[in-house]
C-alpha positions as CSV (number, residue, x, y, z in Angstrom):
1,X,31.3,-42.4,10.5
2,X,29.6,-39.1,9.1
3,X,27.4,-38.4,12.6
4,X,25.3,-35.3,12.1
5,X,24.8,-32.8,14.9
6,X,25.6,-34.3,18.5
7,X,24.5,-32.5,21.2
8,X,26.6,-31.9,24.0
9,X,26.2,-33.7,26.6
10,X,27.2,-30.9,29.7
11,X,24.3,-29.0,27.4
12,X,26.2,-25.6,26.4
13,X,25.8,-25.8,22.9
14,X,24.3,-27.5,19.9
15,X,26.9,-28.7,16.8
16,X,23.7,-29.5,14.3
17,X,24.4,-28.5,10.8
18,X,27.9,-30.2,11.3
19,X,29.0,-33.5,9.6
20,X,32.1,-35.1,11.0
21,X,33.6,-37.4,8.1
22,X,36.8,-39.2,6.8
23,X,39.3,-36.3,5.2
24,X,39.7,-37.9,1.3
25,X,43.2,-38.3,0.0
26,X,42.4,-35.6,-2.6
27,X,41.6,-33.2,0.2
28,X,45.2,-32.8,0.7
29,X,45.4,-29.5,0.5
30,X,42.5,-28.3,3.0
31,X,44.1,-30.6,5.5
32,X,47.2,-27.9,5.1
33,X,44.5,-25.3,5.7
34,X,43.2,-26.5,8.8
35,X,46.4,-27.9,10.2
36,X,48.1,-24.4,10.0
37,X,44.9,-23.0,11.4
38,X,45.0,-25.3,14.0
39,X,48.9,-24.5,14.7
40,X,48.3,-20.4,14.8
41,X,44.9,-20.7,17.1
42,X,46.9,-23.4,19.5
43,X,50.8,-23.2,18.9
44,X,50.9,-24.9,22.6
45,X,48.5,-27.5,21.7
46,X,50.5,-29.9,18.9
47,X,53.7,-31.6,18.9
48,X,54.6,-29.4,15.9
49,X,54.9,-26.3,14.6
50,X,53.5,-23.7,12.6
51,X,57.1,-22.8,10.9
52,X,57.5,-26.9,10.4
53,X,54.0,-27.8,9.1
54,X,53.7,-24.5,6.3
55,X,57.2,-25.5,5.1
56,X,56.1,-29.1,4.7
57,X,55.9,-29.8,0.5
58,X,53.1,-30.8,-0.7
59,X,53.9,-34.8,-1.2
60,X,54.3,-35.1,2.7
61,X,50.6,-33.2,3.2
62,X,49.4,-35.9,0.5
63,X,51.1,-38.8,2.2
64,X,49.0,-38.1,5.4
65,X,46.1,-38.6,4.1
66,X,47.2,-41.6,2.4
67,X,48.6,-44.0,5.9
68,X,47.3,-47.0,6.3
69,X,46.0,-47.9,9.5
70,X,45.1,-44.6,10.3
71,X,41.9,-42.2,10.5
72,X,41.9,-38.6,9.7
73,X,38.4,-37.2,10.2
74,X,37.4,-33.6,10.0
75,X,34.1,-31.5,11.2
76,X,32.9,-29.6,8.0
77,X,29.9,-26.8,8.5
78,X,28.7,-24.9,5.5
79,X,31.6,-26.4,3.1
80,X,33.9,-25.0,6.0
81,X,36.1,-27.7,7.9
82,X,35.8,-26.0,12.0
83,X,37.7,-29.5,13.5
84,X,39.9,-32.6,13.0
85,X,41.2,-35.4,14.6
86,X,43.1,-38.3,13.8
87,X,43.8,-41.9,15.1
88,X,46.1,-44.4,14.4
89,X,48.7,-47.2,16.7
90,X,50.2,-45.7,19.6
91,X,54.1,-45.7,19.9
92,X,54.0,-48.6,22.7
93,X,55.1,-52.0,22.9
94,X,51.5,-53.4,23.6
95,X,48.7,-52.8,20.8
96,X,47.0,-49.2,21.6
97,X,45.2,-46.8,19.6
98,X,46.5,-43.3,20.2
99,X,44.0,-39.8,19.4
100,X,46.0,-36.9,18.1
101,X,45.9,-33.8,15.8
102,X,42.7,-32.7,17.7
103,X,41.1,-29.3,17.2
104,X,38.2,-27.5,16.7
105,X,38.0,-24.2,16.2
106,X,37.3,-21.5,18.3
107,X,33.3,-20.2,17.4
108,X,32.5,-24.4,17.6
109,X,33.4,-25.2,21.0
110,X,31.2,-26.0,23.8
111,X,28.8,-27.1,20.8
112,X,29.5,-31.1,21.7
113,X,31.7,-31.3,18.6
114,X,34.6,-32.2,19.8
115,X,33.3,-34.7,22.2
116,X,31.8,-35.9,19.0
117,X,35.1,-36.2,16.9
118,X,36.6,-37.9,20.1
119,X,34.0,-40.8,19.9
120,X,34.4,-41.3,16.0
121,X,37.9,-42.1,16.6
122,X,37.4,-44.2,19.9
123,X,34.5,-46.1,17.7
124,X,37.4,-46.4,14.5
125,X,39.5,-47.6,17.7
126,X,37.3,-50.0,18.8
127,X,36.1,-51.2,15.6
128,X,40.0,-52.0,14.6
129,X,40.8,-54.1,17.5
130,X,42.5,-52.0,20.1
131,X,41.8,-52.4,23.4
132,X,42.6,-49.1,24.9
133,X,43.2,-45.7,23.2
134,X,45.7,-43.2,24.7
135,X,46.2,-39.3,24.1
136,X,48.4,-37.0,25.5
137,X,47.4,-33.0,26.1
138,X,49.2,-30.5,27.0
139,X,49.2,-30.0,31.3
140,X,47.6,-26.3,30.5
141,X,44.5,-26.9,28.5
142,X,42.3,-27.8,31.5
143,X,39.0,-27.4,29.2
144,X,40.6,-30.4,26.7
145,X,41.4,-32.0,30.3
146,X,38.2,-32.4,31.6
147,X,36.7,-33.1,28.2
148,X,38.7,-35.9,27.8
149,X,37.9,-36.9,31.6
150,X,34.1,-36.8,31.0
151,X,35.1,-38.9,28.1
152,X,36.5,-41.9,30.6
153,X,40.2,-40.8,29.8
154,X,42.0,-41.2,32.8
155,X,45.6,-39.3,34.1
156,X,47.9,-42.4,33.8
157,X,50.5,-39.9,35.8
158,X,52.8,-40.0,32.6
159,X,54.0,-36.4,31.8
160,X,57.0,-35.5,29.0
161,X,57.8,-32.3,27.4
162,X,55.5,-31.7,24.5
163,X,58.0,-30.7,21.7
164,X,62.0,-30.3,22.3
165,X,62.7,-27.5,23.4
166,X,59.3,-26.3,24.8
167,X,58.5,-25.4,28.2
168,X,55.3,-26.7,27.9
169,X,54.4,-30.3,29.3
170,X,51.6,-33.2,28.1
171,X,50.2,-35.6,30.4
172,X,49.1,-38.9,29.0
173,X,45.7,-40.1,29.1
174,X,43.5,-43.4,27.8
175,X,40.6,-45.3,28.2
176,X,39.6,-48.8,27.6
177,X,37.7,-49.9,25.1
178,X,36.9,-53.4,25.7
């Protein structure tokens, strides 16, 4: 963990000054800050919701930073967190790691930083055991598409609404690890 400016590997940007690192338990409260970010700057993007996440109390904001089995990492420039991404066991029968909560804010992408937040959690992935990791993103986001694809995620054809009630659809991706 901890990497310090990546650069991207398509070339169109430069992430140095940026430390990607594990969010501490006590940091509760700025993961609430950048989750709702997140929500506002990408309602489409997250099987939640703005109105769901800000009415959340605080004990269930403190409880995810505290799951076992689980990484919550976040990309912090200047004292500012600009991205996060978490990683934990996938919702299938056979042992998977699953990437989810990603983001990174707007003025950081193309910089390689979210290529670099992706391979911090395929590496927590890896180092745990799995032998694939999975993700699923939303049919419409064809930049988080083919970053995932230059990645060596691939379409497993899979596709289910993103939230009830939404019109919007995810297709699942993975990769193997091993």
């Amino acid at each position: 963990m901890g990497r310090r400016g990546p650069r991207s590997s398509d070339g169109d940007g430069d992430a140095a000054g940026v430390a990607i690192r594990p969010l501490r338990a006590d940091e509760w409260q700025a993961l609430r800050e950048i989750r709702l970010r997140a929500l506002v700057d990408a309602p489409d993007a997250f099987g939640g919701t703005y109105e769901d996440a800000a009415a959340d109390p605080a004990d269930a904001w403190q409880a995810r930073t505290a799951r076992e089995g689980t990484i919550l990492l976040v990309a912090e420039r200047a004292g500012r967190l600009v991205g996060m991404a978490s990683g934990g066991r996938a919702p299938t029968e056979d042992p998977m790691a699953e990437l989810h909560a990603m983001w990174v804010e707007p003025a950081e992408r193309g910089t390689g930083l979210a290529a670099a937040m992706v391979e911090e959690v395929v590496g927590w992935a890896r180092s745990a055991g799995y032998p694939a990791i999975g993700l699923g993103v939303t049919t419409t986001n064809a930049r988080a598409i083919a970053l995932y694809a230059r990645l060596g995620f691939t379409d497993l054809g899979l596709r289910m609404p993103l939230r009830e009630g939404s019109e919007h659809v995810i297709q699942v991706m993975t990769r193997r690890l091993d």
